[in-house]
C-alpha positions as CSV (number, residue, x, y, z in Angstrom):
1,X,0.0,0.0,0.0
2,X,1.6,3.4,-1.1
3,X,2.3,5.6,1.6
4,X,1.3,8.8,2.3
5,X,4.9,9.9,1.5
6,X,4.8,8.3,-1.7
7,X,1.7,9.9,-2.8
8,X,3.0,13.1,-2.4
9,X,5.8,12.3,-4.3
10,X,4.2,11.4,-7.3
11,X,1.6,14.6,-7.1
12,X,4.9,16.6,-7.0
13,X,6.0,14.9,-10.3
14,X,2.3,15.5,-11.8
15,X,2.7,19.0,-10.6
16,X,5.9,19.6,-12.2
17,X,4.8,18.0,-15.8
18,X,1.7,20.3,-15.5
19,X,3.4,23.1,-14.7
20,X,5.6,22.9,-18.3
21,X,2.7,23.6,-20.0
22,X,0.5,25.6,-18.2
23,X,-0.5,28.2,-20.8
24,X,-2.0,25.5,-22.7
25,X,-4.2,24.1,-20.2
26,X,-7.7,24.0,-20.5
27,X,-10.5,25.1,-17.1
28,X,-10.7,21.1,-16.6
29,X,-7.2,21.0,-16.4
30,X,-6.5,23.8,-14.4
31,X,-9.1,23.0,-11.4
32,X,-7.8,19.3,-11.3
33,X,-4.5,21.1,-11.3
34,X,-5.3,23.5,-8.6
35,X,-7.0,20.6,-6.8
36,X,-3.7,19.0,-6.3
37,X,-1.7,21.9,-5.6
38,X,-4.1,22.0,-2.6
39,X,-3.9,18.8,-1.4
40,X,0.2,18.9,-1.8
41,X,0.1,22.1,0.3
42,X,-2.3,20.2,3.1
43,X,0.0,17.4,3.4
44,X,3.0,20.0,3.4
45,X,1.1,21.7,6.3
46,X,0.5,18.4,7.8
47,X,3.8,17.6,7.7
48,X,5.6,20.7,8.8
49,X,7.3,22.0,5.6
50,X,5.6,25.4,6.1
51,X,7.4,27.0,2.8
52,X,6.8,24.6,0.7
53,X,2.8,24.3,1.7
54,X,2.8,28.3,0.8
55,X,4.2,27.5,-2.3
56,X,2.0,25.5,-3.1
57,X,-1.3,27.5,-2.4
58,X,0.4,30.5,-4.2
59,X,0.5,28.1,-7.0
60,X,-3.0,27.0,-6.8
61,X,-4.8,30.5,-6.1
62,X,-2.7,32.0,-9.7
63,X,-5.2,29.8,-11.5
64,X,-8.2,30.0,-9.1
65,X,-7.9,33.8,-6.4
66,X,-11.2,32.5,-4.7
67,X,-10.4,28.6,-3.6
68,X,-11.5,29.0,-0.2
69,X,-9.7,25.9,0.9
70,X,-6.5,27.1,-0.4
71,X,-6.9,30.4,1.7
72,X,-7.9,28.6,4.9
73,X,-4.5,26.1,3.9
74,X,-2.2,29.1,3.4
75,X,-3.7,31.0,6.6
76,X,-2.7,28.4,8.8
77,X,0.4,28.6,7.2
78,X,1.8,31.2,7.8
79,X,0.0,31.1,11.5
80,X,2.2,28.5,11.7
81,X,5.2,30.0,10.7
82,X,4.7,33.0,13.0
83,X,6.6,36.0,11.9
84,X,4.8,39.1,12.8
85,X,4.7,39.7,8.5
86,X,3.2,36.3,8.5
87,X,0.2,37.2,10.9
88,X,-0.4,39.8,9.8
89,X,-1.2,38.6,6.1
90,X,-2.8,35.5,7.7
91,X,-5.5,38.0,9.7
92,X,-5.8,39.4,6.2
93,X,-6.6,36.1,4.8
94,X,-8.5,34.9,7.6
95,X,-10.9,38.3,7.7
96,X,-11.6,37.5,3.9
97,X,-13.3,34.1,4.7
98,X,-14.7,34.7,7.6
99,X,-18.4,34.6,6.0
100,X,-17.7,31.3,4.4
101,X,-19.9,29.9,7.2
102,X,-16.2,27.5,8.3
103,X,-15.8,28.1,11.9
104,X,-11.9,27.5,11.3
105,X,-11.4,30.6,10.0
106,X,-12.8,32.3,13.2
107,X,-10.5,30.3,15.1
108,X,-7.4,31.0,12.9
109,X,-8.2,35.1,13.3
110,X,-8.2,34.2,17.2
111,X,-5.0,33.0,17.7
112,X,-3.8,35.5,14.8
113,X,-4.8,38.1,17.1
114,X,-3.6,36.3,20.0
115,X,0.2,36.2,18.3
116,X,-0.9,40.0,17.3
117,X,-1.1,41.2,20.8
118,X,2.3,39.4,21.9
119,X,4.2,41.0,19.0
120,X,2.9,44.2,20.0
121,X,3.2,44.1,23.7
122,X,7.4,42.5,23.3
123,X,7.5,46.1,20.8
124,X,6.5,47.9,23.1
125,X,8.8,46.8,25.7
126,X,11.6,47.1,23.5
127,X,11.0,50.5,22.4
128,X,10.7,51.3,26.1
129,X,13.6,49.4,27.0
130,X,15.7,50.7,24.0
131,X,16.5,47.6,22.8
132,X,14.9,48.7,19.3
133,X,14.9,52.1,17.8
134,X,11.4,53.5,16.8
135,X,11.3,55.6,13.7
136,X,7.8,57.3,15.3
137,X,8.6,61.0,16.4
138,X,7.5,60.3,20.0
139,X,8.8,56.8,20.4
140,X,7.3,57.3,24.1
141,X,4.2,57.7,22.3
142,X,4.6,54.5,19.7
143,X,4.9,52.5,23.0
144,X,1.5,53.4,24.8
145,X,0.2,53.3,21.1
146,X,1.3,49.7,20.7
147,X,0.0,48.5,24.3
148,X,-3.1,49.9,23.1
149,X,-3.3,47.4,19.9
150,X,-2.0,45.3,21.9
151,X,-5.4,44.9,24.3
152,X,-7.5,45.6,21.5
153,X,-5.8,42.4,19.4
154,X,-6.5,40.2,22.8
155,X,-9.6,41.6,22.9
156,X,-11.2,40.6,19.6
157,X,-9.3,37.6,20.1
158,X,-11.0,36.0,23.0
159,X,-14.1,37.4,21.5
160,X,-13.4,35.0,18.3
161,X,-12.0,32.2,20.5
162,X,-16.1,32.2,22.8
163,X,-17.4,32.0,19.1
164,X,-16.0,29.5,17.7
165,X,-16.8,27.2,21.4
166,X,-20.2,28.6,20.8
167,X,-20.5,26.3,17.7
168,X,-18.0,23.7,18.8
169,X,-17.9,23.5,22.7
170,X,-15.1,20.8,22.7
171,X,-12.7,22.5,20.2
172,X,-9.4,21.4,21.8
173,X,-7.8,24.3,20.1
174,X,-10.3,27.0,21.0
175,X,-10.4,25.8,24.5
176,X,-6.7,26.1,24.7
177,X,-6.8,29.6,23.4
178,X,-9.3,31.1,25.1
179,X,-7.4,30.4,28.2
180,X,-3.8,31.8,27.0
181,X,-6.2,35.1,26.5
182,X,-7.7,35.1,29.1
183,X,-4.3,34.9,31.2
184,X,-3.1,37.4,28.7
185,X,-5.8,40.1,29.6
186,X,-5.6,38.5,33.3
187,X,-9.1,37.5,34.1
188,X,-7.7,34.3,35.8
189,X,-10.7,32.6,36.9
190,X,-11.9,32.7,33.5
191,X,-8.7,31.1,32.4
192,X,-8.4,28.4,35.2
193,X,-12.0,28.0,34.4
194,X,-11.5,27.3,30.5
195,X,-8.2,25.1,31.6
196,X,-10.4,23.0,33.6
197,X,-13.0,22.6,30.3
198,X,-10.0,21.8,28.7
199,X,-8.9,18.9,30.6
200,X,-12.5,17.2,30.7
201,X,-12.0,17.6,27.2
202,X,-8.9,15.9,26.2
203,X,-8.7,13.1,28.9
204,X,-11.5,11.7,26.4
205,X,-9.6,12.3,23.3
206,X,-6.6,10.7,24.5
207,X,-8.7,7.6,26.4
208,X,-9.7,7.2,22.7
209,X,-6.7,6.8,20.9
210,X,-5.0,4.7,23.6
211,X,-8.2,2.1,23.1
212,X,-7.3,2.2,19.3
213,X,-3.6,0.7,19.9
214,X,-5.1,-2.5,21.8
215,X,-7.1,-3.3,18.3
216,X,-5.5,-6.6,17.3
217,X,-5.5,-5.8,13.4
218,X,-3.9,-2.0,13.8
219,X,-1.0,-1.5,11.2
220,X,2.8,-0.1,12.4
221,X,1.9,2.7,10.7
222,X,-1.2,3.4,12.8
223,X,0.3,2.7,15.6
224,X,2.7,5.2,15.1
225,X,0.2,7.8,14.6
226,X,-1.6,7.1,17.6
227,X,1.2,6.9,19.9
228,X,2.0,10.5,18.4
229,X,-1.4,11.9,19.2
230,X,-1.7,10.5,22.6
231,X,1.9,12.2,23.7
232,X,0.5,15.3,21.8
233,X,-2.3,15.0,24.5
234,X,-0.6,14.1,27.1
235,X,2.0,16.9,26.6
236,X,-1.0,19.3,26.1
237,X,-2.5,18.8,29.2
238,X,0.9,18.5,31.0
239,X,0.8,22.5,30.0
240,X,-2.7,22.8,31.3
241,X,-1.9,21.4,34.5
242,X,1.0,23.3,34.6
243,X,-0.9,26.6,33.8
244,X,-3.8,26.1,35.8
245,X,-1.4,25.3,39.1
246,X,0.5,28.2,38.0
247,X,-2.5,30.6,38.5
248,X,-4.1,29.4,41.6
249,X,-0.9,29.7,43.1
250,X,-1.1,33.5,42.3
251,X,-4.5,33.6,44.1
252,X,-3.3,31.9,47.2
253,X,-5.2,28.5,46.2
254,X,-2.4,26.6,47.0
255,X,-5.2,23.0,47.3
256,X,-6.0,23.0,44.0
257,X,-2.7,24.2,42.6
258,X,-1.3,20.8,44.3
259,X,-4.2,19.2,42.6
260,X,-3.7,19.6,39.0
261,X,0.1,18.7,39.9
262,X,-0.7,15.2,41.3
263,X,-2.3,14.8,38.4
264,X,0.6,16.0,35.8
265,X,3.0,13.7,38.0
266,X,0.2,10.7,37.5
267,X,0.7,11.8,33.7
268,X,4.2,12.1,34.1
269,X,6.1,10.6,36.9
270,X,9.6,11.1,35.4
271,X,9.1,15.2,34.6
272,X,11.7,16.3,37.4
273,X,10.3,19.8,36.7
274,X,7.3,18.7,38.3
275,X,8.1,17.7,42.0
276,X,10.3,20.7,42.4
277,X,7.2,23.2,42.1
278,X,5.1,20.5,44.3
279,X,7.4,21.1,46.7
280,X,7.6,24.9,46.8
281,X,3.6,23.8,47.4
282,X,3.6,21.6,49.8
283,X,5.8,24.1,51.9
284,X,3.7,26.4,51.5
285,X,0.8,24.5,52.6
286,X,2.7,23.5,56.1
287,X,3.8,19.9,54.7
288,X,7.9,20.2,55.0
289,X,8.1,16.4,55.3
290,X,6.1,16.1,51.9
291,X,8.5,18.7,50.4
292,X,11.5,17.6,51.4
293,X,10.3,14.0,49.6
294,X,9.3,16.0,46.6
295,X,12.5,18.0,46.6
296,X,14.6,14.8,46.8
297,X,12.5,12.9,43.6
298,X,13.4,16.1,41.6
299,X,17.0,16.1,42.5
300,X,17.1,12.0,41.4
301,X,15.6,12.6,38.4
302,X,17.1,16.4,37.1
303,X,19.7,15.9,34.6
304,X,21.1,19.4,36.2
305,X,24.8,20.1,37.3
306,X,25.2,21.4,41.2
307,X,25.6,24.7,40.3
308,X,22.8,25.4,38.1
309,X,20.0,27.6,39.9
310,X,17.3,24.7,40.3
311,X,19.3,22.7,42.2
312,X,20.8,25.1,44.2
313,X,17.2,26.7,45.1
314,X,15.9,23.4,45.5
315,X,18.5,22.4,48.4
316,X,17.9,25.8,50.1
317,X,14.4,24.8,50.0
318,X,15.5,21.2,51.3
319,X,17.3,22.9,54.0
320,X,14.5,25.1,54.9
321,X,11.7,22.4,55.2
322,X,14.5,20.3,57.4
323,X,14.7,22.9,59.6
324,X,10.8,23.3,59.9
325,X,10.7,19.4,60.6
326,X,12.7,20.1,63.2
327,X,11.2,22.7,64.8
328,X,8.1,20.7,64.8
329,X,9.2,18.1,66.5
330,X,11.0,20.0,69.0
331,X,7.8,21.8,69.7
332,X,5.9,19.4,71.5
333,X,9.0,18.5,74.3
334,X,9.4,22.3,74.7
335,X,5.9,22.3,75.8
336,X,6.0,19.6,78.8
């Protein structure tokens, strides 16, 4: 059976031979040739090769301006790619197909906007900083102008993001934007609140996919894929766990910080990273006997040298948490 590697190899060739004549093509020709230069660019896309799935819709919209597939294909694109040129042609692109009626195009505008605001806000820090030279006349001005943009990018943004989960309430993606956002414009209970959807969401997903690889008849290739997918997941809501813990640490909601990281470590019991900030929680939350185990799985499993600054904050947390053991137990014999 031809792989999927293969068949894009032999579209390329088609492409190529096609492309020698093109001023003699007829309209048949031309949208089965368009067609393919689509599909090229979505396995491109699918695979990575960013430049090359441009190229390809460039090709295809010469000969057809309107394919609304291609836009959507070469929108992601250069999402995808992520220079601040790139977003902002692929707002462009995504503003153009917006009333197609394909709730993907709302979704690529939110997290265009999304990467909008964060190239404007890391401007205006610069400019501030003088790290970059502004060629504005007030560059003091350009700043507050840019943090301006800024909030009105991450404002639209979030706006998109609650539209597109009004049509598709388990959109992965969406879910997962709407609560960078909503960190971004810091309304953290909305964002611990969307983290949380987003959990419920993918613990299904990946459940799913893990189910598939126990099918007696699935191929290597298969396989493959789904092992991909699942650590996709996992990894995804590693971050959420991460995030979420992150920002009910901020509002003293130390419980449920701990929470979501017993559940990353369940995820991922070998992520050093994650018993050193379980620690810095379970200190906080009067367990020194806890931390101090926490602080010693991290130091087992961190592939750090002495001097670098987790290890070293991790034993003056060790040392800190000793000492509060020790007071502890020293408390009760002062008392009789």
């Amino acid at each position: 059976m031809p792989t999927a590697t293969h068949a894009l190899r032999v579209a390329i060739v088609l492409l190529v031979c096609a492309c020698s004549s093109e001023k003699k093509l007829t309209a048949e020709q031309k949208k089965t040739l368009v067609e393919r230069y689509t599909e090229t660019a979505q396995e491109y896309l699918r695979m990575g090769e960013l430049d090359r799935a441009e190229g390809q819709t460039l090709k295809a919209l010469k000969f057809d301006p309107e394919n609304q597939k291609c836009k959507m294909i070469r929108g992601w694109t250069l999402q995808k790619r992520g220079k601040t040129d790139d977003i902002l042609v692929a707002e462009r692109i995504f503003r153009e197909i917006l009333d197609r009626g394909d709730y993907r195009a709302t979704l690529g505008l939110a997290e265009c906007l999304e990467r909008k605001g964060i190239a404007c806000e890391e401007a205006s820090h610069d400019i501030t900083s003088g790290k970059r030279i502004s060629e504005a006349p007030d560059p003091a001005a350009r700043a507050k102008q840019l943090l301006v943009e800024r909030d009105r990018a991450w404002s639209e943004s979030i706006q998109r993001y609650e539209r597109t989960l009004a049509q598709h309430s388990d959109d992965i993606d969406a879910l997962n934007g709407a609560m960078r956002v909503c960190a971004l414009l810091s309304r953290l209970e909305d964002s611990i609140s969307y983290a949380d959807k987003l959990v419920e969401t993918i613990r299904p997903t990946r459940e799913f996919w893990e189910k598939q690889i126990l099918r007696p008849e699935i191929t290597a290739e298969d396989e493959r894929l789904y092992r991909e997918r699942i650590r996709h997941l996992v990894d995804l809501e590693l971050a959420t766990r991460l995030h979420a813990s992150t920002l009910l640490h901020q509002l003293s909601r130390d419980e449920g910080a701990a929470v979501h990281l017993d559940a990353a470590i369940a995820l991922d019991p070998e992520r050093a990273e994650l018993y050193s900030r379980r620690a810095e929680l379970q200190k906080s939350l009067g367990h020194p006997d806890k931390a101090i185990a926490d602080i010693d799985r991290f130091l087992h499993l961190s592939s750090d040298n002495f001097d670098h600054p987790d290890v070293k904050r991790a034993w003056r947390l060790r040392k800190e948490c000793e000492d509060a053991v020790r007071t502890a137990e020293a408390a009760p014999s002062a008392a009789h």
